[in-house]
C-alpha positions as CSV (number, residue, x, y, z in Angstrom):
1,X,126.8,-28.2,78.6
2,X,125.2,-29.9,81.5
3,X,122.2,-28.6,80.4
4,X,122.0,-29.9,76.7
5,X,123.5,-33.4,77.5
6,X,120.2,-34.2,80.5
7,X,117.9,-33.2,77.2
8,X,120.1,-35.6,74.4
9,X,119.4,-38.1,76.9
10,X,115.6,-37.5,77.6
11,X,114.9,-37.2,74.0
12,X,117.1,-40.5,73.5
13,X,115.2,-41.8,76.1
14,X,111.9,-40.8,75.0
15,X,112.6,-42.3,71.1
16,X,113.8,-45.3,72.7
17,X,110.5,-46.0,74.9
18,X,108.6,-45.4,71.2
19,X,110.5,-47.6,69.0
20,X,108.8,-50.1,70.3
21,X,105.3,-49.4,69.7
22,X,106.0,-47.8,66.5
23,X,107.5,-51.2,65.3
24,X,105.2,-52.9,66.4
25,X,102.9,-50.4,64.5
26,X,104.4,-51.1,61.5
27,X,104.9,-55.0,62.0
28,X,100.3,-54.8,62.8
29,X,100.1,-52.7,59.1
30,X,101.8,-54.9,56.9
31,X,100.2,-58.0,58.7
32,X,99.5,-60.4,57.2
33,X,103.0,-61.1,54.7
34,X,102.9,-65.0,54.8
35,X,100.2,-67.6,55.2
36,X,99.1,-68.1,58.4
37,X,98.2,-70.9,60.3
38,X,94.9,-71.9,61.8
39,X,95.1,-74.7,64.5
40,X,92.2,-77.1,64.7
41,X,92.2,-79.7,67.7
42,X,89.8,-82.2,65.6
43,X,90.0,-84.6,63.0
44,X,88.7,-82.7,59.3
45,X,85.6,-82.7,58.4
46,X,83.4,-82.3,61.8
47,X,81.9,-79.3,63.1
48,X,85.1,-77.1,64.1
49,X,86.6,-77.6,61.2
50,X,84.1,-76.9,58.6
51,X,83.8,-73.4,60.4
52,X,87.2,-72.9,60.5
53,X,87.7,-73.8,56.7
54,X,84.5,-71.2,55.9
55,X,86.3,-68.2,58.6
56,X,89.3,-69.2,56.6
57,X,88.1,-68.6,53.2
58,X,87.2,-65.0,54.2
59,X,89.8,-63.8,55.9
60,X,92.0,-65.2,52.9
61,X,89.9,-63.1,50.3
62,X,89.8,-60.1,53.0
63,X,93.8,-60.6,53.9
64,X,95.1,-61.3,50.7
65,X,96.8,-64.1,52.5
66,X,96.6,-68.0,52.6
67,X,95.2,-68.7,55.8
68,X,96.0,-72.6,56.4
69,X,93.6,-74.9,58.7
70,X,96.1,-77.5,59.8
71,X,94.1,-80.2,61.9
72,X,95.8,-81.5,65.1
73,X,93.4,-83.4,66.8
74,X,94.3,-85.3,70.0
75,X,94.1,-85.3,74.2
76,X,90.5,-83.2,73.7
77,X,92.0,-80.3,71.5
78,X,95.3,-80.2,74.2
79,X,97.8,-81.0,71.2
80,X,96.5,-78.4,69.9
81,X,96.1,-75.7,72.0
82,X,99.6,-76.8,73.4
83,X,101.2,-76.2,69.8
84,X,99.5,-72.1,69.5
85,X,100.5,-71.5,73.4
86,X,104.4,-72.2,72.1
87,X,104.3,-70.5,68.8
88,X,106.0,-67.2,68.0
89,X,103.6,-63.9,68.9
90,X,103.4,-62.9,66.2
91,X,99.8,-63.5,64.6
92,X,100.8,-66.2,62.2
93,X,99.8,-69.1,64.0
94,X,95.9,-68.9,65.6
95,X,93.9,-71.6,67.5
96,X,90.4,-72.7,66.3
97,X,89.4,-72.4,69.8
98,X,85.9,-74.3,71.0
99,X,83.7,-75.6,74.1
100,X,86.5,-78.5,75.1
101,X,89.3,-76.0,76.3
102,X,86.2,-74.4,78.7
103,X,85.8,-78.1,79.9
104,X,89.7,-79.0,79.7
105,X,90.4,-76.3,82.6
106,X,89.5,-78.7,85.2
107,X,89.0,-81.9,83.2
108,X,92.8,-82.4,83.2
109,X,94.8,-81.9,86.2
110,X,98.1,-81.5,85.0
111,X,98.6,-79.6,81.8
112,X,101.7,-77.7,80.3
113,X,99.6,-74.4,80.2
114,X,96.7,-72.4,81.3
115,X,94.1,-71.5,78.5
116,X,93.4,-68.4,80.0
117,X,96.7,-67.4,81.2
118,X,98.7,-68.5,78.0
119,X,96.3,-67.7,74.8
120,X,94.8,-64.3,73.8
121,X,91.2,-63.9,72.8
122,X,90.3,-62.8,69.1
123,X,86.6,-63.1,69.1
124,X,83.7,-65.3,69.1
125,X,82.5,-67.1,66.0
126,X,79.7,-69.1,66.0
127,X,77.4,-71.2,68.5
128,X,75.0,-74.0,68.7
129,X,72.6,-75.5,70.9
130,X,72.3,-79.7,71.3
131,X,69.2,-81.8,72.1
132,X,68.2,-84.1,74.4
133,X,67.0,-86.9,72.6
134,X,65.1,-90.0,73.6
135,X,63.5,-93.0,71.5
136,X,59.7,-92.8,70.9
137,X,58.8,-95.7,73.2
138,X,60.3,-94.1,76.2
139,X,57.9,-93.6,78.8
140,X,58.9,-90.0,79.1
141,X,57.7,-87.3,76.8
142,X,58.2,-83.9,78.1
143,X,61.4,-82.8,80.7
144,X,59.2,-82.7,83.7
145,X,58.5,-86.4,82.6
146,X,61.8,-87.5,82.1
147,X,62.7,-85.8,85.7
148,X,60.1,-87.0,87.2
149,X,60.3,-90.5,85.9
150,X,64.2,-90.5,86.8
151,X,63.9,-89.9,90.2
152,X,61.4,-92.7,90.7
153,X,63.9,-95.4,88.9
154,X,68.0,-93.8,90.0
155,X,70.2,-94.9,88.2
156,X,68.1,-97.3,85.1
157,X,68.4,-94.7,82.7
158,X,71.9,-94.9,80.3
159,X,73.1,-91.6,78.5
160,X,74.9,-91.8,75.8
161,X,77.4,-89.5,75.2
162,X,80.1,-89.2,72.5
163,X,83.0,-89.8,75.1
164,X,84.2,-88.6,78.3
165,X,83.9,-85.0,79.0
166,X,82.9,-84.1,75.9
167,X,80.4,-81.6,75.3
168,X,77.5,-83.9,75.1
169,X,78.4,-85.5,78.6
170,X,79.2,-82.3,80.5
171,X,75.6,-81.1,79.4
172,X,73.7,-84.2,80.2
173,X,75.7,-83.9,83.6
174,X,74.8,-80.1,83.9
175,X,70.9,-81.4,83.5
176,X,71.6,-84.3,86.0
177,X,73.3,-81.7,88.7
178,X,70.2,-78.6,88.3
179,X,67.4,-81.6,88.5
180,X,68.6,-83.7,91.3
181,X,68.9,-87.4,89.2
182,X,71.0,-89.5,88.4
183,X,72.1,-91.6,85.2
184,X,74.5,-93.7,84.2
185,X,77.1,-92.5,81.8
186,X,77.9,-94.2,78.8
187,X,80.4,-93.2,76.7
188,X,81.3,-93.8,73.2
189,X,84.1,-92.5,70.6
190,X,81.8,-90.3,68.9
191,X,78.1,-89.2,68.9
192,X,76.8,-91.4,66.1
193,X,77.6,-94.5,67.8
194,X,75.9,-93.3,71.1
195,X,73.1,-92.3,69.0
196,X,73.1,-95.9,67.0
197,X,73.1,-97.4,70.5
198,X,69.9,-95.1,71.6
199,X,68.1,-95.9,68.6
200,X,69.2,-99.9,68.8
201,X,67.5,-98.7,73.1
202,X,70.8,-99.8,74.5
203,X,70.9,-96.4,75.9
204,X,67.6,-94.2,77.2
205,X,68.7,-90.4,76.3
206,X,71.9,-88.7,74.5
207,X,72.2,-84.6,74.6
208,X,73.2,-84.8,71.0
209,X,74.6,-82.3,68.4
210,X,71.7,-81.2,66.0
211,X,73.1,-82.2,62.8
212,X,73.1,-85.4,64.0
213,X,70.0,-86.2,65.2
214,X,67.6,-83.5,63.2
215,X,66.9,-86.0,60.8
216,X,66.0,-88.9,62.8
217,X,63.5,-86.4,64.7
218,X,61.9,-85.6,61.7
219,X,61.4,-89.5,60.1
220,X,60.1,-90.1,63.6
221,X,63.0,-92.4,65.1
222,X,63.8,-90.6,68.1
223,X,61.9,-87.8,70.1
224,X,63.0,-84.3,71.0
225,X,62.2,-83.7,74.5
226,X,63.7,-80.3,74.4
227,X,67.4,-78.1,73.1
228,X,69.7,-76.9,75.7
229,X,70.2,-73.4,74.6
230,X,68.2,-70.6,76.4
231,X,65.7,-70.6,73.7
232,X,63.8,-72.1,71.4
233,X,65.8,-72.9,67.9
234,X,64.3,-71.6,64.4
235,X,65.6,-75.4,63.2
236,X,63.1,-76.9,65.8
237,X,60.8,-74.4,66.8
238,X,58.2,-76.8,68.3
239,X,61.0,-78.6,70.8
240,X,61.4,-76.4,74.4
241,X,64.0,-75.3,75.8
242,X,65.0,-77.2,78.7
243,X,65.6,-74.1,80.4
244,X,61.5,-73.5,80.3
245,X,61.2,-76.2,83.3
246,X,64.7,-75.9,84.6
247,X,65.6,-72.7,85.3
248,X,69.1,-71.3,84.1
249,X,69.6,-74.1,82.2
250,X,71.8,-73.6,79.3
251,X,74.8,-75.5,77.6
252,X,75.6,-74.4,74.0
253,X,78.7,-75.3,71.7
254,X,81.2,-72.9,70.3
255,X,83.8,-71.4,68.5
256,X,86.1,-68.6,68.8
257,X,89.7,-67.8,67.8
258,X,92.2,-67.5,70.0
259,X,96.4,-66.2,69.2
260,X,99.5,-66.8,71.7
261,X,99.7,-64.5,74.8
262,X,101.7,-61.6,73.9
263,X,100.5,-61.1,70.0
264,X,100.3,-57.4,69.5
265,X,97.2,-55.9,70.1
266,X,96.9,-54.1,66.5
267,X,96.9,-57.6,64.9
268,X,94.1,-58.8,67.6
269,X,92.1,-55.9,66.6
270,X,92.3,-56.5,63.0
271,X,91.5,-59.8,62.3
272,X,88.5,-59.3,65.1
273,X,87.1,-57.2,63.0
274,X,87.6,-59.3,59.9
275,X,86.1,-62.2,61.8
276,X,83.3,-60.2,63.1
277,X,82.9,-58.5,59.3
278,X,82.9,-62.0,57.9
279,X,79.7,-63.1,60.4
280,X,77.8,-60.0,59.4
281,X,78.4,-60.6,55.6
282,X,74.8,-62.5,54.3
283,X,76.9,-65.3,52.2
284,X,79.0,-66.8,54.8
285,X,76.4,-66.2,57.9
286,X,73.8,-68.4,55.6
287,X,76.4,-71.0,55.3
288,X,76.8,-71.1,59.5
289,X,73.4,-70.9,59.5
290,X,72.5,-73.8,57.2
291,X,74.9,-76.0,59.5
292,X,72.9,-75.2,62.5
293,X,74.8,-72.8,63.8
294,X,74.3,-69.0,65.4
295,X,76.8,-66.1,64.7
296,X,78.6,-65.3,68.1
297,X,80.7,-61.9,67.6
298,X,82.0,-59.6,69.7
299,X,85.4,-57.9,71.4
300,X,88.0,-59.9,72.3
301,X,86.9,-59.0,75.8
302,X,83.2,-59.9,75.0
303,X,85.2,-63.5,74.0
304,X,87.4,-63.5,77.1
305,X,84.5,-63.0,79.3
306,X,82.5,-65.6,77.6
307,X,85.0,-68.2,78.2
308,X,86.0,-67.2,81.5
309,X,81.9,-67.9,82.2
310,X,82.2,-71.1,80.5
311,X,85.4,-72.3,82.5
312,X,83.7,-71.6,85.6
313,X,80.1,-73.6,85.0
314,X,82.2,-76.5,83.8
315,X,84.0,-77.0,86.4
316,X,81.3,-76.9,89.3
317,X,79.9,-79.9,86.5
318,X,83.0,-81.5,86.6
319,X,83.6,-81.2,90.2
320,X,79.4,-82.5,90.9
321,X,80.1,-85.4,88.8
322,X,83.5,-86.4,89.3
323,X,84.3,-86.6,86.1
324,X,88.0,-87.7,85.6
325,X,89.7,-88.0,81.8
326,X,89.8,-91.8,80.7
């Protein structure tokens, strides 16, 4: 009798320790049943959520499910981010995650979570590359230049940037930190004032997003002295990298999507590979591509990795420059 109740109870126990996974096997294969939600920390209509309107569309026609982009901008993407760290883990609420929670880590001192502790990677979605613009009566023309003509006058030279901490200052300040000079931050509530201001010569430089400036490189009102990705771009194949005179060199913009800690992992897998199906299929990456961007795909570890990267060069920025949150 002895013998036959210690087996009841291992096989109880045994079930027991698999209801679990199998649940949460069964919850992964009917995912999605509802709409799901798709957190963007910035206003409509700008970079982020563009992207994250176009990922939605596919994964809507791939899921057969509504998947909502709900914008709640604010605090550099922190409202936002804050509001997918608390939600249920359970795949219906996703963060349109980007560069600022990299730079947020150590921008802000105090925060009610840890982006790398408290949200779970999805995958990568798309990147681009900014450019470090001047006006053509600048004395500078090439990097080596602009170094060179910034050491020999610290401090005269005013970069615009599209606010503080922002990915256009962190990358001017990454520049400023590799090549030993030093400028004088200016920031605005946005790039296209910091760029009307350059062009107007009330600033010398901005490290602006492409979309923004291509077309006043091309009519001639502003000159490229180089991008900041690690190579050359197909949009402006005659501009250098910067990282061709400064070694290591590289600040890029992205996009990823991110889900609270603790989502199961069969949901993570599949709408990775739905993500990462959607940037391989020729429509949508000729959209991304037509906006300037690069597809960016990968594991959720490849993603994870990537950010943990992007955390860590930010900060020694942040740190160099003292940058502190207005």
């Amino acid at each position: 009798m002895t013998m036959h109740r210690r087996t009841f109870l291992r096989l109880m126990a045994g079930a027991s320790a698999a209801f679990p996974a199998w649940s949460r096997a069964a919850f992964a294969e009917t995912y999605p049943s509802r709409p799901v939600h798709v957190i963007v920390g910035l206003a409509p209509g700008g970079g982020v959520d563009i992207v994250a309107r176009l990922m939605g569309q596919w994964l809507s026609s791939h899921f057969g499910q509504s998947f909502v982009i709900e914008n709640r901008p604010g605090a550099g993407t922190n409202i936002a981010t804050e509001v997918v760290v608390n939600a249920p883990a359970d795949g219906y609420t996703l963060l349109q995650a980007s560069t600022p929670n990299a730079i947020n880590a150590s921008l802000y001192r105090h925060m009610p979570f840890d982006y790398m502790r408290d949200i779970a990677p999805v995958g990568g979605i798309v990147r681009s590359a900014l450019v470090m613009v001047v006006s053509p009566s600048f004395p500078a023309k090439t990097v080596p230049e602009f170094i060179t003509y910034a050491k020999a006058n610290p401090g005269k030279i005013s970069m615009g940037s599209a606010g503080i901490g922002t990915p256009l200052h962190v990358a001017g300040e990454l520049f400023a930190m590799m090549t030993g000079i030093s400028m004088v931050h200016i920031p605005y509530k946005g790039s296209t004032p910091a760029l009307t201001d350059l062009l107007g010569g009330q600033v010398q430089v901005v490290f602006s997003d492409t979309g923004g400036s291509n077309g006043f490189i091309a009519a001639g009102k502003l000159h490229a002295l180089a991008v900041t990705a690690a190579t050359r771009l197909p949009t402006l194949p005659d501009v250098p990298s910067i990282s061709e005179f400064v070694p290591g060199y590289e600040a890029s913009i992205w996009q990823g999507m991110g889900a609270p800690k603790g989502t199961p992992p069969a949901i993570i897998d599949a709408l990775n590979r739905e993500v990462d199906a959607g940037l391989a299929d020729p429509a949508l990456a000729a959209r991304l591509t037509a906006l300037g961007y690069t597809t960016f795909a990968g594991t959720p570890a490849d993603f994870a990795d990537f950010v943990a990267a992007e955390t860590l060069k930010w900060a020694k920025v942040i740190k160099f420059a003292k940058i502190a949150p207005a």
